[in-house]
C-alpha positions in Angstrom: 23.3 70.9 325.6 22.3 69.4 322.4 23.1 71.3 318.9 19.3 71.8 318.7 18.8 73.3 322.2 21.9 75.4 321.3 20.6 76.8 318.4 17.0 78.3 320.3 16.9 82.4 320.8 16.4 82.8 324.5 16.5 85.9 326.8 17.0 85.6 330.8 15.5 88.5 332.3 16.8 88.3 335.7 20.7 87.6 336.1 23.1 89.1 338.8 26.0 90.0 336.4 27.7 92.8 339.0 28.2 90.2 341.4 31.7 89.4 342.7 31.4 85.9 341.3 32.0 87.0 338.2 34.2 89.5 338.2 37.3 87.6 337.1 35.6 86.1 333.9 32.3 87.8 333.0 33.3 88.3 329.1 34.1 84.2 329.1 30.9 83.8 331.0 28.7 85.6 328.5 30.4 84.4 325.3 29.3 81.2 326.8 26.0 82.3 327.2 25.5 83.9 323.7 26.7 79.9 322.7 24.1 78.4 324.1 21.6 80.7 322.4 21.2 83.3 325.3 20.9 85.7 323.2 19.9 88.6 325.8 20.0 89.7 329.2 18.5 92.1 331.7 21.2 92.8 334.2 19.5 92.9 337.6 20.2 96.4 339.8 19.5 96.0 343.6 20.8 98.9 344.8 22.1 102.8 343.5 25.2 101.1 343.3 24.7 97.5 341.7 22.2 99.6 339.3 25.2 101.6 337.8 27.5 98.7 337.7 24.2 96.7 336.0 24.1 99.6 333.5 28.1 100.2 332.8 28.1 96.4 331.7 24.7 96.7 329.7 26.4 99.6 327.6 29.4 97.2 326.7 26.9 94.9 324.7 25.0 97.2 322.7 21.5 95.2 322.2 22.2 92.2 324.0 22.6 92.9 327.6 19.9 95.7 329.3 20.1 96.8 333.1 17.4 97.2 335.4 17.5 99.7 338.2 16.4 99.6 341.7 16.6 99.2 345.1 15.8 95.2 346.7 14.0 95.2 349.7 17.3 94.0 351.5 18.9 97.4 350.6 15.7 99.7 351.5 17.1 100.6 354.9 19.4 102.4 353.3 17.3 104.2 350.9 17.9 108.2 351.8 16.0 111.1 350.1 18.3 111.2 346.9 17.1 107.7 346.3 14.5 108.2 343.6 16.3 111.3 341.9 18.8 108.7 340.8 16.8 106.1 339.9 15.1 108.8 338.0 18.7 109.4 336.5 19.6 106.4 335.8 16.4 105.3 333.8 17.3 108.0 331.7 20.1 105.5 330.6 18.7 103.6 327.1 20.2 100.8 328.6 18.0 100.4 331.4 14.7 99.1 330.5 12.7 99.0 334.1 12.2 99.6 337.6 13.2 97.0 339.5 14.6 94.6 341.8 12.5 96.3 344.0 9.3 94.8 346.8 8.9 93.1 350.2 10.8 90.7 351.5 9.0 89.9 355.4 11.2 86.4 355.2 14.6 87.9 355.8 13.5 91.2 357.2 17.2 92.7 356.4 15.6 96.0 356.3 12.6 97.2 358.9 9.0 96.5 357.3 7.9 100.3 357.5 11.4 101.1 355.4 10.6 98.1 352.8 7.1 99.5 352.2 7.6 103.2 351.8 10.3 102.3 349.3 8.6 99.6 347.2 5.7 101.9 347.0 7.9 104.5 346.0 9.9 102.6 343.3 5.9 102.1 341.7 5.4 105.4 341.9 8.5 106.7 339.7 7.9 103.1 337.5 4.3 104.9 337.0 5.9 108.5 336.4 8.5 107.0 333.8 5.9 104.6 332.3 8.3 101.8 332.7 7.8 98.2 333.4 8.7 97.0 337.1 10.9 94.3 338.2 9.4 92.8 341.4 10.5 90.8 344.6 8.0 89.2 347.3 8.5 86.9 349.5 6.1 85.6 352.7 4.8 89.2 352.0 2.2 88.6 349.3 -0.8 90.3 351.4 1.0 93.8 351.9 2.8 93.2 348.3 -0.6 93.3 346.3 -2.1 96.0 348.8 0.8 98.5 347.7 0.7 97.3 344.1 -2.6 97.5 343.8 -3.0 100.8 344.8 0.3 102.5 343.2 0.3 100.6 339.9 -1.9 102.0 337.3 -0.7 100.8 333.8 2.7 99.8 333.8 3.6 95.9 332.9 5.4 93.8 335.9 7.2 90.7 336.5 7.1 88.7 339.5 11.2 87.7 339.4 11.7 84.2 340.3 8.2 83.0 341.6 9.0 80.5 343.8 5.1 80.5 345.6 1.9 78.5 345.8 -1.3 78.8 344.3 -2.6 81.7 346.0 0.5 83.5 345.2 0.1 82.4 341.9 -3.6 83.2 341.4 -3.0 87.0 343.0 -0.4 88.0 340.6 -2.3 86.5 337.7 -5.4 88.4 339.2 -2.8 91.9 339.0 -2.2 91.4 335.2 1.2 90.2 336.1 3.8 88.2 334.3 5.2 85.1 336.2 9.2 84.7 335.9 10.7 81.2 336.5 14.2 80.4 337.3 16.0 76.9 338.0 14.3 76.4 341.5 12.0 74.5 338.7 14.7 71.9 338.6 15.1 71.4 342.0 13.7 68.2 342.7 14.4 69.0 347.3 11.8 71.9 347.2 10.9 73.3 343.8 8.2 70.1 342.5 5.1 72.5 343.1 6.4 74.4 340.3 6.1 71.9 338.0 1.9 72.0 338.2 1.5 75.4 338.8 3.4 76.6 335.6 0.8 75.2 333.8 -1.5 77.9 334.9 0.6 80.5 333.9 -0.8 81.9 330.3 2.3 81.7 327.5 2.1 85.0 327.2 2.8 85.8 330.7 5.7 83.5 331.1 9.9 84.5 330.9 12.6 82.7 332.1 15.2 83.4 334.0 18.8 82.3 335.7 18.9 84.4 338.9 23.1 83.7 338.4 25.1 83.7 339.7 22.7 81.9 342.1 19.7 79.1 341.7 22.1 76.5 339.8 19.6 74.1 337.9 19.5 71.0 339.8 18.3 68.8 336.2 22.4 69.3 334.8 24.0 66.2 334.2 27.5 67.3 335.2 26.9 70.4 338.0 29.9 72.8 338.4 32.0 71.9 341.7 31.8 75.5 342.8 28.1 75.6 342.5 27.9 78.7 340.2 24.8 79.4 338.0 25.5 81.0 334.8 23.3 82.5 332.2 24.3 79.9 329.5 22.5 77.5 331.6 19.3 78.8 331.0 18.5 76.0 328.8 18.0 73.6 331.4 15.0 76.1 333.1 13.7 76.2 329.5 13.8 72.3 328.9 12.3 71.6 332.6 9.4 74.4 332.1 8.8 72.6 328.2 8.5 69.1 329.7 6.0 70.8 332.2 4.0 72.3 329.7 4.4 68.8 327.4 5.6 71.4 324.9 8.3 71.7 322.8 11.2 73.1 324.1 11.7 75.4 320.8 7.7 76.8 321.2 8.2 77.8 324.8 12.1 79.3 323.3 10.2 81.2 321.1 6.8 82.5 323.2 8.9 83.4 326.5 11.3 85.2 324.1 8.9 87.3 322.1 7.3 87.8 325.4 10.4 89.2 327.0 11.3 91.5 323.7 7.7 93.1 324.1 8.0 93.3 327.9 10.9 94.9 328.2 10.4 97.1 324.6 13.4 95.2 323.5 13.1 95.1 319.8 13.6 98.8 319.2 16.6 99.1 321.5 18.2 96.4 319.4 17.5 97.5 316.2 18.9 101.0 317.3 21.8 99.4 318.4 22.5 97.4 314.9 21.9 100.3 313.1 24.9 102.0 315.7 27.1 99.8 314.7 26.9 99.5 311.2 27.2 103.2 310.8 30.5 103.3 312.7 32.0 99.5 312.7 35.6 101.3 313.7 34.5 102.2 317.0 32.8 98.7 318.1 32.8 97.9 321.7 35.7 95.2 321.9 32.9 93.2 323.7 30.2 93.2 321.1 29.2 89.8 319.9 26.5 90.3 316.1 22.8 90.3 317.3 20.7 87.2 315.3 
């Protein structure tokens, strides 16, 4: 990326930092991303599980990587009665900052449909108790989706995570209040072109960004990696794609999706608590923590 594209603040809300794929070089991975001006990330939990991993890597960057935690509609078979209570416990974490990757999935079908929707509605439910936002899946599931939603969601802000839809997707989830978050199947010129006119419905201050690593490589790179591997630090090419869309520049839609993120997720109080950590007690710095701009 250019010096200037380097040098925009951005924030991917949705990226799958637990996953194997990066296990052996996560730290190189996100110094990379902090590089290219990803300044902060949401660390996506999908299960009781990935959720603590999500959270035990959030805590090693202090104000620049959050968790989310929840259980994906893949993993809702498993869901037992203790379920909840530790999502309930592990909200309590300041690192985590919603409810989430949780929904229906009636594509895949990994877990029965009965199972997905008595644990998305659920998930709402303690989202509602907690007043936290929620961090939301669908997919070839929208009517059911927006009937549980609809009926369980009261106040709380949400995010469709990667909206890969059509228009009526689109215009239900606008009609919900909710916000609309686009990863790199944008840049995928095979099956993601009917992106490119609906994101232009999407109000600015309903829009984020997002990498979906290690998965959803952006298609637009000049020089792709051979092993296929999305990264965070490549969320400049979503932003430049969804800019072009919008014949915006790519520093206005930096700055809107950003701000909108920060005030999503209640972002700009967790960071400022954890500058103010660190310089009370720079001794005792995580050995992974990287200044906040």
């Amino acid at each position: 990326m250019s010096t200037a594209e380097q040098a925009l603040e951005l924030v991917d809300i949705g990226v799958n930092l637990a996953h194997r794929s990066f296990h052996v070089d996560r730290d190189q991975v996100l110094a990379r991303a902090f590089a290219a001006g990803v300044r902060t990330m949401v660390v996506t939990g999908t299960s009781i599980a990935a959720s603590e991993e999500a959270a035990r890597i959030a805590r090693e960057y202090p104000g620049q990587i959050f968790a989310t935690a929840g259980v994906h509609p893949h993993d809702s078979r498993n869901c037992t009665e203790t379920t909840i209570p530790e999502l309930r416990r592990l909200a309590t974490d300041k690192e985590v900052v919603a409810i989430g990757e949780c929904g229906l999935d009636f594509n895949r079908n990994f877990s029965p449909r009965p199972e997905q929707e008595k644990w998305f509605e659920a998930q709402v439910v303690l989202a509602e108790q907690l007043q936290m936002p929620l961090f939301l899946h669908e997919r070839d599931a929208r009517e059911r989706f927006c009937q549980i939603l609809g009926a369980a969601r009261k106040s709380v802000p949400a995010v469709i995570h990667c909206f890969t839809g059509n228009e009526e997707d689109l215009n239900a989830y606008l009609d919900l209040g909710l916000h609309i978050g686009i990863t790199g199947w944008i840049c995928d010129e095979r099956r993601g072109t009917h992106l490119r006119e609906l994101v232009k419905r999407v109000p600015l201050g309903r829009l984020m960004l997002e990498t979906d690593a290690p998965f959803l490589l952006p298609r637009t790179m000049p020089k792709r990696p051979k092993d296929g591997r999305n990264e965070p630090g490549f969320l400049p090419y979503v932003l430049q794609t969804v800019a072009d869309c919008l014949g915006k520049a790519p520093g206005e839609i930096a700055l809107a999706t950003t701000q909108t993120a920060r005030q999503f997720f209640r972002l700009q109080e967790l960071c400022r608590d954890a500058q103010a950590m660190m310089t009370r007690d720079d001794h005792e710095q995580p050995k992974h923590y990287f200044a906040v701009r």
